[in-house]
N, C-alpha and C positions, 0 to 999 in steps of 0.2 A: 403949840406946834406938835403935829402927829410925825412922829418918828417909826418907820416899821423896824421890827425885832430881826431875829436873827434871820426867822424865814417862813414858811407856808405850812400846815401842821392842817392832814388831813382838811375838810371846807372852811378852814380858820386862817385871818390875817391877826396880828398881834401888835399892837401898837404900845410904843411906850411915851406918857405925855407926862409932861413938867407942868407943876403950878406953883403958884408963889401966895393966891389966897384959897381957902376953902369953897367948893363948888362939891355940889352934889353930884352923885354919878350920872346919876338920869337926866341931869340938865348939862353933864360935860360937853359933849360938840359942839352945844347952839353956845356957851360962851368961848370956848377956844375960834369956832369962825366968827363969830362976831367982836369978841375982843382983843382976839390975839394971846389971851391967858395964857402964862409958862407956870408950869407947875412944876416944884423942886421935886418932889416925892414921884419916881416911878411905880409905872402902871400897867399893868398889865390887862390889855382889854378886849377879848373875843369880839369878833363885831359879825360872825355869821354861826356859832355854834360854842357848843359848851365848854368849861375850861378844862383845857389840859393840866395833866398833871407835869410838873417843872423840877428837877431835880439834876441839881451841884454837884456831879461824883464827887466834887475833890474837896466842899467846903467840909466836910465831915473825918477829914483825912481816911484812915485806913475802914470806919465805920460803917459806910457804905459797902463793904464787898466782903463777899467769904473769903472765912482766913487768908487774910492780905500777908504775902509772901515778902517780908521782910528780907531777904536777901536778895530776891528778883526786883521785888517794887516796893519802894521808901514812899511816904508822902514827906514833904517839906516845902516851908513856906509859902504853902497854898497850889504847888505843885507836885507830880507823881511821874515817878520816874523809873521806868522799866530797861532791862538789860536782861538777856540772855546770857546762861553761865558762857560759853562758847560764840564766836564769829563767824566761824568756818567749818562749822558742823554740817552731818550729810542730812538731809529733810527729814529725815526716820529716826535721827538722836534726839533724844529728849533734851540732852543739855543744850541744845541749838535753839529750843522753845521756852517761852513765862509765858504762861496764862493767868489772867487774873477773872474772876467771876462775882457779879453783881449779886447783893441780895436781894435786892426787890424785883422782880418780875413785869416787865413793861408789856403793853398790849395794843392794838388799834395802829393808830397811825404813828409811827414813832421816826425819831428826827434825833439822831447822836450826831452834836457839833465840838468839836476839838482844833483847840490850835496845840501844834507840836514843833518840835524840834529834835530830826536825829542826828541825833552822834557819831553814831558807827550804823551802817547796815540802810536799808529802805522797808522793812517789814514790817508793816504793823494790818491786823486783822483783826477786826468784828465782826462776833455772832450777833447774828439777832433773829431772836424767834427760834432759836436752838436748842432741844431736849437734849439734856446734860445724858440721860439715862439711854436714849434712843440714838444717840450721835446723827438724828437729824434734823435739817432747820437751813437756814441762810449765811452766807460767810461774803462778808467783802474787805477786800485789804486793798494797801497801798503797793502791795507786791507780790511773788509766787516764792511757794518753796521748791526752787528751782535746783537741776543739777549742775557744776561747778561748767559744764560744758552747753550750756544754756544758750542760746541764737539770740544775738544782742536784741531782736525783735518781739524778744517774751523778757525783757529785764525792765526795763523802762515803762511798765505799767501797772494800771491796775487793775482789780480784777474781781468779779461775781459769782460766785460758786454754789451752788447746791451740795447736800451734802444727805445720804438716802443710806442711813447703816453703815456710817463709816466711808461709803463707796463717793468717791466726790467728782464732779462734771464741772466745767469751765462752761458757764453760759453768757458770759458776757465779760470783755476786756478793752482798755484803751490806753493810749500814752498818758502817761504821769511822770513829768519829771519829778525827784525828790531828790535835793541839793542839801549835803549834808553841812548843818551851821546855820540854816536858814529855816526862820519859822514859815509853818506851811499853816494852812486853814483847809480843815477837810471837813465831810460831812457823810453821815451814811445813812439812809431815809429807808422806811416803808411807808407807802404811800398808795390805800389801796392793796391791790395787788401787784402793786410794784416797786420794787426795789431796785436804791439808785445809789450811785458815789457823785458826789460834787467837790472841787479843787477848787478852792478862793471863790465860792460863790458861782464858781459854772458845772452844770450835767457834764460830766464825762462820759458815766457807764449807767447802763438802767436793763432790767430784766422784769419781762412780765412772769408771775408763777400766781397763776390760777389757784383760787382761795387760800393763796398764802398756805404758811406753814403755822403752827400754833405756836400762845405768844409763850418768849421764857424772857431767862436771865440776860443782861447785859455783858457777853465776854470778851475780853482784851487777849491777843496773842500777839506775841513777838517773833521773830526767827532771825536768827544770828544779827541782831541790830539791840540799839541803844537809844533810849528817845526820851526824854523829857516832854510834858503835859503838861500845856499851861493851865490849858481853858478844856472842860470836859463837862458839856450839860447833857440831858437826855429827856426831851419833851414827848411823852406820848399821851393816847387818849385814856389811860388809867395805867394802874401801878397798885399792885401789892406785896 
């Protein structure tokens, strides 16, 4: 039985199949449709293009990311969990922000899947394809760093940004409720030259940016919120 994975990865479908006796790769489909074969041992299996690279932020706990900020973000029990020193800090406070930053370098078409749960606050943001050194690249969150006097119609979303030296532009926005206690399923893709936010498996938000930006690190920010990480992969088409 062909089971699809989390989701669509650059010209790639991803199937994962259960077996219960040994079959060769190159004869796998003709016996799963003709036998019905279940195979225990998952599989991961391109069926229009090369493997992507697949990588577990959190099986590695703190291992995966530069110097993991132990006060900001703990790993445990297979989960990672971030907190901002401050709730009600002004966007401009540092203690209002945790950043955490990935050490490998992802590239191509890339696909960061998370399930969370916050605590306190709605903030959570990914870079992707962001030069640490140049402060430019792509940022999509589950929220803005908004002022305390905010129009309930910029609170409730989320949101796409570019980010050119620092100077940052709102190119794309939508509703996103974020009910605090309650796990959410998010997703933040490049795709091409397009970049997207997905909520429980639907396109919300998507921004086309013409030859993309170049690839970098994987980074997490926070703002005045609290959130537990259950589940945090990051599939793209390489990694160093």
């Amino acid at each position: 039985m062909l089971k699809p994975l989390s989701g669509y990865l650059g010209n790639c479908w991803y199937f994962q199949v259960e077996r219960t006796v040994p079959v060769q790769v190159t004869r796998l489909f003709k016996h799963i449709f003709r036998l019905g074969i279940l195979l225990p041992v998952a599989i991961a299996i391109p069926t229009t293009c090369g493997a992507a690279a697949v990588v577990d932020m959190l099986a590695g706990g703190g291992t995966d990311w530069r110097s993991p900020d132990a006060v900001h973000w703990t790993f445990s029990d297979g989960e990672l969990t971030g907190t901002s020193s401050v709730f009600d800090g002004q966007k401009t406070d540092p203690a209002a922000s945790a950043f955490l930053v990935s050490k490998a370098i992802f590239g191509g078409d890339i696909s960061v899947s998370m399930e969370v749960t916050f605590e306190v606050g709605r903030y959570l943001g990914v870079y992707i394809d962001f030069g640490q050194d140049t402060q430019t690249g792509m940022w999509m969150a589950t929220g803005h760093a908004l002022s305390a006097d905010a129009a309930d119609n910029e609170i409730e979303r989320a949101y796409i940004k570019t980010v050119e030296d620092s100077f940052w532009i709102v190119r794309a926005n939508a509703e996103l409720d974020v009910n605090v206690s309650e796990a959410l399923s998010l997703r933040f893709v490049r795709k091409d030259d397009d970049y997207s936010v997905w909520s429980e498996g639907r396109l919300i938000a998507t921004y086309h940016k013409p030859g993309g930006y170049p690839a970098g690190p994987l980074q997490l920010r926070l703002v005045n919120a609290k959130v537990r990480i259950h589940q945090l992969e990051v599939r793209s088409d390489w990694m160093k």
